[in-house]
Chimera marker file (.cmm) of the C-alpha trace (Angstrom):
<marker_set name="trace">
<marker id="1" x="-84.649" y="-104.197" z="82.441" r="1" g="1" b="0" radius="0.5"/>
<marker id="2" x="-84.287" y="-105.053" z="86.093" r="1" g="1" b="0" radius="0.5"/>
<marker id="3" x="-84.533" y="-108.318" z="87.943" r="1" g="1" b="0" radius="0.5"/>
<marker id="4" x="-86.609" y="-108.882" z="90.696" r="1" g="1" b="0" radius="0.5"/>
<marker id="5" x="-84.393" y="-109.702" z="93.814" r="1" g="1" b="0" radius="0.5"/>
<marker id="6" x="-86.747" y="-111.998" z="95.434" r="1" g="1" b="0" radius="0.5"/>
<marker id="7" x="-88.374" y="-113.978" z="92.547" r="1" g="1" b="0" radius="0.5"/>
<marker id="8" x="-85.581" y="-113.236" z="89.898" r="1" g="1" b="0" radius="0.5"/>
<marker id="9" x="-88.329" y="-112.492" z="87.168" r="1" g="1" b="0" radius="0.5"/>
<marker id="10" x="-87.719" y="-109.777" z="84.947" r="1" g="1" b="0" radius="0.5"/>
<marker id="11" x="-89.464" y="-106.636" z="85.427" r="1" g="1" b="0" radius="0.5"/>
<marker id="12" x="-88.689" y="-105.177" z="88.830" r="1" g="1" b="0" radius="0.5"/>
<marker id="13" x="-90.451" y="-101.763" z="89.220" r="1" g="1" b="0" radius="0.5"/>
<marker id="14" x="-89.463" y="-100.997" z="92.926" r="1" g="1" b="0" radius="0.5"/>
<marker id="15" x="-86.528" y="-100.062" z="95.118" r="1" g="1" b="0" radius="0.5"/>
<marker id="16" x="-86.758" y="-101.192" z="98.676" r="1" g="1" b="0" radius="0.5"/>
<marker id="17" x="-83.724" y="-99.586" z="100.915" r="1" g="1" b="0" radius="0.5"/>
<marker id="18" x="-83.649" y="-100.168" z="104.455" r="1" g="1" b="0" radius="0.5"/>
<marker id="19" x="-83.328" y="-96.881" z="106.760" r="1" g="1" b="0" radius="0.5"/>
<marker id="20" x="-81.812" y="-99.579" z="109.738" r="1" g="1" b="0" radius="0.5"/>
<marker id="21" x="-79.895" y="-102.100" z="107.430" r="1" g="1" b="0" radius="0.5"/>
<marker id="22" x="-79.919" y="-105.598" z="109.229" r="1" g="1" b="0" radius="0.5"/>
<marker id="23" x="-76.897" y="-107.628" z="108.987" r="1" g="1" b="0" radius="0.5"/>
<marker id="24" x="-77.854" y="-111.385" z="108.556" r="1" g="1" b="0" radius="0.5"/>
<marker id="25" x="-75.987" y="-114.166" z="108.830" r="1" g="1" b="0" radius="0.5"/>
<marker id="26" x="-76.122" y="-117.757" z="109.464" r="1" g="1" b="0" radius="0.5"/>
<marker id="27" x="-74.372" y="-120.457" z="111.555" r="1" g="1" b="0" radius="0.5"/>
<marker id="28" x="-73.726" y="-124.094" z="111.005" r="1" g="1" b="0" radius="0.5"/>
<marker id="29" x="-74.123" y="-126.960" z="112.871" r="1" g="1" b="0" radius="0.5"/>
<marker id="30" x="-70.174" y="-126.705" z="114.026" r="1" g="1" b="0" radius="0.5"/>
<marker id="31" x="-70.374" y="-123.086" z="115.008" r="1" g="1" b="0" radius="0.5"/>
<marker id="32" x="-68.903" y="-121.132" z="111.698" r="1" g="1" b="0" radius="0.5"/>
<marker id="33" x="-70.806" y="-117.617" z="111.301" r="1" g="1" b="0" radius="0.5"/>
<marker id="34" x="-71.365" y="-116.960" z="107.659" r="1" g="1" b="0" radius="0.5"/>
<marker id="35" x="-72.943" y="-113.743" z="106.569" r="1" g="1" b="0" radius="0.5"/>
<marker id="36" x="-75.103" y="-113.578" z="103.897" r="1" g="1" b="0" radius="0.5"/>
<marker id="37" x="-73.615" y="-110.744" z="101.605" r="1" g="1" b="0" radius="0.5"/>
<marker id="38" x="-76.095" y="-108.023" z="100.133" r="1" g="1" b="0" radius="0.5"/>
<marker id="39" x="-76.203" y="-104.302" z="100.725" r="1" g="1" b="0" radius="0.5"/>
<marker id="40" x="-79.957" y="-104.501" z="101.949" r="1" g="1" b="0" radius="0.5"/>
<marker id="41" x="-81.304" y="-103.096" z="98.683" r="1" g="1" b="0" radius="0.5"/>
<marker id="42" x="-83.706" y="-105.001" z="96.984" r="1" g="1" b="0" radius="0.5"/>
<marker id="43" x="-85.243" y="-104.687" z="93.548" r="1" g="1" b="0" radius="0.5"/>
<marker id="44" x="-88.831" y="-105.887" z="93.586" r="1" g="1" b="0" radius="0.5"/>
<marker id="45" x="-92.218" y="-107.045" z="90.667" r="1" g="1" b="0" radius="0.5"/>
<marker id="46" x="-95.116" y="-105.549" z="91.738" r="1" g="1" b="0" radius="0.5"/>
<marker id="47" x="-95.928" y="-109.313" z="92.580" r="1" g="1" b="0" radius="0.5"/>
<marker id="48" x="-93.215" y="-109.332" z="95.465" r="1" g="1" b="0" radius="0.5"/>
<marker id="49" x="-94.161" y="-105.702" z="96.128" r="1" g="1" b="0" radius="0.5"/>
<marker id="50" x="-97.478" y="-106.515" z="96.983" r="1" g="1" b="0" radius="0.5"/>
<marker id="51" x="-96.098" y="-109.337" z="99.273" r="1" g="1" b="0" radius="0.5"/>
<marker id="52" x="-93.050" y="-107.447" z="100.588" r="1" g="1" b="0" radius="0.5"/>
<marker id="53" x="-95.526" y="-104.330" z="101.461" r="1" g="1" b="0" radius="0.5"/>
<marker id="54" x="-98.116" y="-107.331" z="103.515" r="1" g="1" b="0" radius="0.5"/>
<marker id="55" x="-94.787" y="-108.675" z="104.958" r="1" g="1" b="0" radius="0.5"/>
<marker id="56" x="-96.180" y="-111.992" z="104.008" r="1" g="1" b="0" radius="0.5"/>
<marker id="57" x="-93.199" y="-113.954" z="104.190" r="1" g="1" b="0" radius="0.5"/>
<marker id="58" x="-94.352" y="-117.127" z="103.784" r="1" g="1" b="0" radius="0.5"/>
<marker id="59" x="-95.738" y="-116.392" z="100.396" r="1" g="1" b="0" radius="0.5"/>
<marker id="60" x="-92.629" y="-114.727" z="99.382" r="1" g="1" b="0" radius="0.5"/>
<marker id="61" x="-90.831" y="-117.478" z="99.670" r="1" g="1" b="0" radius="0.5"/>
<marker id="62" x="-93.585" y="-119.677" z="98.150" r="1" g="1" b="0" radius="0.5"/>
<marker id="63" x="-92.915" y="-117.587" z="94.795" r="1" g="1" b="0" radius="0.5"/>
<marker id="64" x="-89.149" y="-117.215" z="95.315" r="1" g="1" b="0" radius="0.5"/>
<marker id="65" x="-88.986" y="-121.243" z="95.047" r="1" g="1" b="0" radius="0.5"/>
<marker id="66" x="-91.683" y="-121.424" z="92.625" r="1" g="1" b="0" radius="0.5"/>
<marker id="67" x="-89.996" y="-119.475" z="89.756" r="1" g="1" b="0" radius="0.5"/>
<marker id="68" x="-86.967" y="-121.078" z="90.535" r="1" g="1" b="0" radius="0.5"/>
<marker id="69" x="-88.447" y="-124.185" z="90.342" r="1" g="1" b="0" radius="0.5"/>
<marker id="70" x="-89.564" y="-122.788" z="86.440" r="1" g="1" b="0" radius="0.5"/>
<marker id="71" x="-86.195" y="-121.703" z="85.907" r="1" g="1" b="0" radius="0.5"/>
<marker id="72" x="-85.079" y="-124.992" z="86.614" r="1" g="1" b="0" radius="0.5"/>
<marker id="73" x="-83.340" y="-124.570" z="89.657" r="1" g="1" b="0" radius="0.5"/>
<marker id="74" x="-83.346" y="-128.160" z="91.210" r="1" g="1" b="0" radius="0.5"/>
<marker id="75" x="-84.916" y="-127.610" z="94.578" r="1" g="1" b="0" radius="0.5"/>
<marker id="76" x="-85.404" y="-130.724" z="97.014" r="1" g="1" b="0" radius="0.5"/>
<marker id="77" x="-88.903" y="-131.915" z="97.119" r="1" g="1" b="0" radius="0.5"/>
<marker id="78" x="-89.692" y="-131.248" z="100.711" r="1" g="1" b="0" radius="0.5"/>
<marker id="79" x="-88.063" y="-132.437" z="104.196" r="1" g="1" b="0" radius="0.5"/>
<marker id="80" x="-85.423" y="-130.898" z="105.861" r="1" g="1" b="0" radius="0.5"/>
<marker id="81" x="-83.362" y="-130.130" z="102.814" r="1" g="1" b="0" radius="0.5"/>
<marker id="82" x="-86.306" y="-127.692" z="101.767" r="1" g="1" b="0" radius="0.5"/>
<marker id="83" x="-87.270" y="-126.478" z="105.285" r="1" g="1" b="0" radius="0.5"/>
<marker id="84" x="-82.999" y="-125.654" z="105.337" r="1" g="1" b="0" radius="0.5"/>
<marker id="85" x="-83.348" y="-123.541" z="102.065" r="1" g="1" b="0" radius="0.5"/>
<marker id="86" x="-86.044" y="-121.603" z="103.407" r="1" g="1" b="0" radius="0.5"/>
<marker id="87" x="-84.340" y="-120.626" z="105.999" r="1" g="1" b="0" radius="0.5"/>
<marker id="88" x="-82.017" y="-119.483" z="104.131" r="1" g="1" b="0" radius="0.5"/>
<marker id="89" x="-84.281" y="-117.725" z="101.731" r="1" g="1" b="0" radius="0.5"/>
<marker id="90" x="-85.942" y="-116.002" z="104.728" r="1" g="1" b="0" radius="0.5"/>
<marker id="91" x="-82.965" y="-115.000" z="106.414" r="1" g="1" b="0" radius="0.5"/>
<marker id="92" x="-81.927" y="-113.211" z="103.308" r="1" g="1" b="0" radius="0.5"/>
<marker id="93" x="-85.192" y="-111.705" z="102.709" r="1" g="1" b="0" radius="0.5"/>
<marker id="94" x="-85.355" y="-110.535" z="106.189" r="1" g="1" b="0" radius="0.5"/>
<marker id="95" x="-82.869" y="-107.908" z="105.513" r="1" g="1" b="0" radius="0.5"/>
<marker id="96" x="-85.377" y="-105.826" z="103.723" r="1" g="1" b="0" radius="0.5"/>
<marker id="97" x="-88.319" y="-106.581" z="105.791" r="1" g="1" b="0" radius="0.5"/>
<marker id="98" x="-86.396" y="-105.696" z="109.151" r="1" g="1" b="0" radius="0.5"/>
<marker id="99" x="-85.216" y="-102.673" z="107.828" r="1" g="1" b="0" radius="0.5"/>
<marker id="100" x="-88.176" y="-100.068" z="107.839" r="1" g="1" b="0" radius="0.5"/>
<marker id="101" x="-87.536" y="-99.811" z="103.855" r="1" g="1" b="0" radius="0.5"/>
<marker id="102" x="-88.665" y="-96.786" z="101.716" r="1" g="1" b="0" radius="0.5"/>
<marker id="103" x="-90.083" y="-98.015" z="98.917" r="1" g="1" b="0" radius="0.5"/>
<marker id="104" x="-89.055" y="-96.093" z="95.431" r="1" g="1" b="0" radius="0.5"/>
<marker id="105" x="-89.367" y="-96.203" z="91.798" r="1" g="1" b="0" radius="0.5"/>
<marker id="106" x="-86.879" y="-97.938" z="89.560" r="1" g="1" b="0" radius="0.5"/>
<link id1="1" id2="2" r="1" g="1" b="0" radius="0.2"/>
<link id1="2" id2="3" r="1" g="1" b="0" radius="0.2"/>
<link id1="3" id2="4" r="1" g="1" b="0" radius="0.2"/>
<link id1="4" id2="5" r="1" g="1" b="0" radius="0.2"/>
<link id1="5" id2="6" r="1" g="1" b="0" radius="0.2"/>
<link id1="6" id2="7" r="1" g="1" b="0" radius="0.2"/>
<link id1="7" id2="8" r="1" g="1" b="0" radius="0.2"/>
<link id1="8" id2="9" r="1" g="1" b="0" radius="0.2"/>
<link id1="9" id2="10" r="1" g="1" b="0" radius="0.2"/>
<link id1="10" id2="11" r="1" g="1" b="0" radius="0.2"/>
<link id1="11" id2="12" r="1" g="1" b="0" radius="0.2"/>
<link id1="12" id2="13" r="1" g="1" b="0" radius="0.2"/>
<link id1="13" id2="14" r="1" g="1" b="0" radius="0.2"/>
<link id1="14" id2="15" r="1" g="1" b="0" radius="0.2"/>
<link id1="15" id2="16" r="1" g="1" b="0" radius="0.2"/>
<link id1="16" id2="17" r="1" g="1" b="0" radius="0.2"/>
<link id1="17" id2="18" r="1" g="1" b="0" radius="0.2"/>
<link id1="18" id2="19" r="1" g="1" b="0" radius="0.2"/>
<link id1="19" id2="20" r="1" g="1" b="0" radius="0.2"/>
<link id1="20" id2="21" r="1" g="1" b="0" radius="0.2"/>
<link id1="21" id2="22" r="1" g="1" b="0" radius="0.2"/>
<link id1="22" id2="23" r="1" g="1" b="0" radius="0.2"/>
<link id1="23" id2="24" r="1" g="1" b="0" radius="0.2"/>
<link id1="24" id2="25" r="1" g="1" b="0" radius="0.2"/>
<link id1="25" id2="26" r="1" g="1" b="0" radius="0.2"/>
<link id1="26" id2="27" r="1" g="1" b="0" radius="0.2"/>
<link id1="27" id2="28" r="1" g="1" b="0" radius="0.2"/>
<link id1="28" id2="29" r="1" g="1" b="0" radius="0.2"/>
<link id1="29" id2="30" r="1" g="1" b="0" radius="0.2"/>
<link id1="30" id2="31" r="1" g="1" b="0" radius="0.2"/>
<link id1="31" id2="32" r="1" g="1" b="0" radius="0.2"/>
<link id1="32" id2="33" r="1" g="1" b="0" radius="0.2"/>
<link id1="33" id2="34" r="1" g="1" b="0" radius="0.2"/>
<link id1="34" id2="35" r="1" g="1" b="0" radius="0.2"/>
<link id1="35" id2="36" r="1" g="1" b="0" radius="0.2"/>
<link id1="36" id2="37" r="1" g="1" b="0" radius="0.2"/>
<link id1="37" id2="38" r="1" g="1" b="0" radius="0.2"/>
<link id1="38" id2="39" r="1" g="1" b="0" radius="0.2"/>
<link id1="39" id2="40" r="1" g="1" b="0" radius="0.2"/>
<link id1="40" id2="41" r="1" g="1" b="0" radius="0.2"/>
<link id1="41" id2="42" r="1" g="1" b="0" radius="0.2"/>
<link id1="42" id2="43" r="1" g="1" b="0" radius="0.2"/>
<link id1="43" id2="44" r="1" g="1" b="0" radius="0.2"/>
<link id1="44" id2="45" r="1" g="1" b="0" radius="0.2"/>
<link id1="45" id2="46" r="1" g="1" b="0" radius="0.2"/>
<link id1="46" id2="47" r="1" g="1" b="0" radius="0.2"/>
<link id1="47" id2="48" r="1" g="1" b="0" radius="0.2"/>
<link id1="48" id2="49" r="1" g="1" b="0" radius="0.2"/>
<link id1="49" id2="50" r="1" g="1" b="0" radius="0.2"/>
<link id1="50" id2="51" r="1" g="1" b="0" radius="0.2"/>
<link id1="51" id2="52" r="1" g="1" b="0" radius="0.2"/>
<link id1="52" id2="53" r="1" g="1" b="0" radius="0.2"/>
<link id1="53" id2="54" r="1" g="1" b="0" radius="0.2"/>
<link id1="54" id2="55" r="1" g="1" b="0" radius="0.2"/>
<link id1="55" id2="56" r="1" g="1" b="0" radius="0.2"/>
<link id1="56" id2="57" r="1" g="1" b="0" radius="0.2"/>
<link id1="57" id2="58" r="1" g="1" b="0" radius="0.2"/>
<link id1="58" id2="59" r="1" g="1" b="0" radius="0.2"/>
<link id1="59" id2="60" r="1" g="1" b="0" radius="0.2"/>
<link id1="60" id2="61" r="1" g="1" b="0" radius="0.2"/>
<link id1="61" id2="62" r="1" g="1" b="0" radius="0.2"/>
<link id1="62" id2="63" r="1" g="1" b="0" radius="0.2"/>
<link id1="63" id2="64" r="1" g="1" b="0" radius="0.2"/>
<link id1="64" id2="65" r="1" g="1" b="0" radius="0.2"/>
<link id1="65" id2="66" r="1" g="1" b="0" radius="0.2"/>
<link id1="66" id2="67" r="1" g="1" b="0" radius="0.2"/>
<link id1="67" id2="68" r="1" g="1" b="0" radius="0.2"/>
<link id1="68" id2="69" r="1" g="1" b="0" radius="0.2"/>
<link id1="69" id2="70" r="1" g="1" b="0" radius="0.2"/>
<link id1="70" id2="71" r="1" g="1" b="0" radius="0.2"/>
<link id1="71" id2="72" r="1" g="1" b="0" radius="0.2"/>
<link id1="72" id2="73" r="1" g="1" b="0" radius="0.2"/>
<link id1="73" id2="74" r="1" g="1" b="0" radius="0.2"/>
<link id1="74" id2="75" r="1" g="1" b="0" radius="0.2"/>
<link id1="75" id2="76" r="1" g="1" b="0" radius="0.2"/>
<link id1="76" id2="77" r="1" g="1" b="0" radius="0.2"/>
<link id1="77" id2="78" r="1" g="1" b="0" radius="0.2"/>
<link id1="78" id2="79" r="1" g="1" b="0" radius="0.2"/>
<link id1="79" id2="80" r="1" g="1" b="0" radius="0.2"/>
<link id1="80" id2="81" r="1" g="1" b="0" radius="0.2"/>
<link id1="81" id2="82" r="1" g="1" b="0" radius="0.2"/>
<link id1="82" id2="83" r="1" g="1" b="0" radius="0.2"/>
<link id1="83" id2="84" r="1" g="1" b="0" radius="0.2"/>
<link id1="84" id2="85" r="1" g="1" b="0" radius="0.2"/>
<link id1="85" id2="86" r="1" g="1" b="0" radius="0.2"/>
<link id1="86" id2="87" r="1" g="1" b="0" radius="0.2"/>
<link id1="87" id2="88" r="1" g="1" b="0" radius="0.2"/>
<link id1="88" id2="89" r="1" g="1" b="0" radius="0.2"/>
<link id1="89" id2="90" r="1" g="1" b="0" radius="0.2"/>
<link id1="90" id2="91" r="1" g="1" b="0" radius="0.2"/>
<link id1="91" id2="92" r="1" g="1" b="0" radius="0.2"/>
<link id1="92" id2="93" r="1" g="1" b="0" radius="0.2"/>
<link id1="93" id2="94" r="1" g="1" b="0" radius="0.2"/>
<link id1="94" id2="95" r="1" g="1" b="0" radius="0.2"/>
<link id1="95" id2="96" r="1" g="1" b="0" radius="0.2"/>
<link id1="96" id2="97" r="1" g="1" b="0" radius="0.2"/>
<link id1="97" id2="98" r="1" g="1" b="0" radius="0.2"/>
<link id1="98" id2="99" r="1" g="1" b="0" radius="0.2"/>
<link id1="99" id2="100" r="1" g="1" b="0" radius="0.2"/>
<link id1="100" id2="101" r="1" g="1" b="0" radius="0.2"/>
<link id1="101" id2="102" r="1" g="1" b="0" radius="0.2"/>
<link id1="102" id2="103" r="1" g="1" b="0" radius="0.2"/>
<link id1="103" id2="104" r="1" g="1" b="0" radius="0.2"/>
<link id1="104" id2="105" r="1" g="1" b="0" radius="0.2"/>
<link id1="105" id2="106" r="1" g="1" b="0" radius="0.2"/>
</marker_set>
């Protein structure tokens, strides 16, 4: 059974794989470039799919951080620690939505 890349449920049922695979990476406050490692192929629910396909980002996220917050991933409350995350989140995500992906079977 496969995970979901973006919510980490089980029961991924899709392949998405970038034809232009964007390279993301992020920088701190005192310069240091740190790329975020994945090979741009994500394993989506039909859930994500749905959202991935929209390129609804915002609500991606939304259930990335709510099933973590089930899993009981501690997640700050809100502020910047939150807004930071997303960032994060999104800048990760963005690797499959910049990428013209084919979508596939698992």
């Amino acid at each position: 059974m496969s995970t979901c890349d973006f919510c980490t449920m089980p029961n991924a049922r899709w392949l998405y794989v970038p034809q232009d695979r964007a390279r993301v990476a992020l920088m701190s406050d005192d310069g240091v470039v740190v790329p975020l490692p994945n090979d741009g192929r994500w394993r989506a629910c039909d859930l994500c799919s749905d959202l991935v396909d929209t390129d609804d980002m915002e609500r991606l996220i939304a259930r990335a951080f709510t099933t973590m917050r089930i899993l009981g991933v501690l997640l700050p409350d809100g502020g910047p620690d939150l807004e930071h995350m997303a960032m994060v989140v999104m800048a990760n995500f963005a690797t499959v939505l910049a990428g013209r992906p084919t979508k596939q079977p698992l």
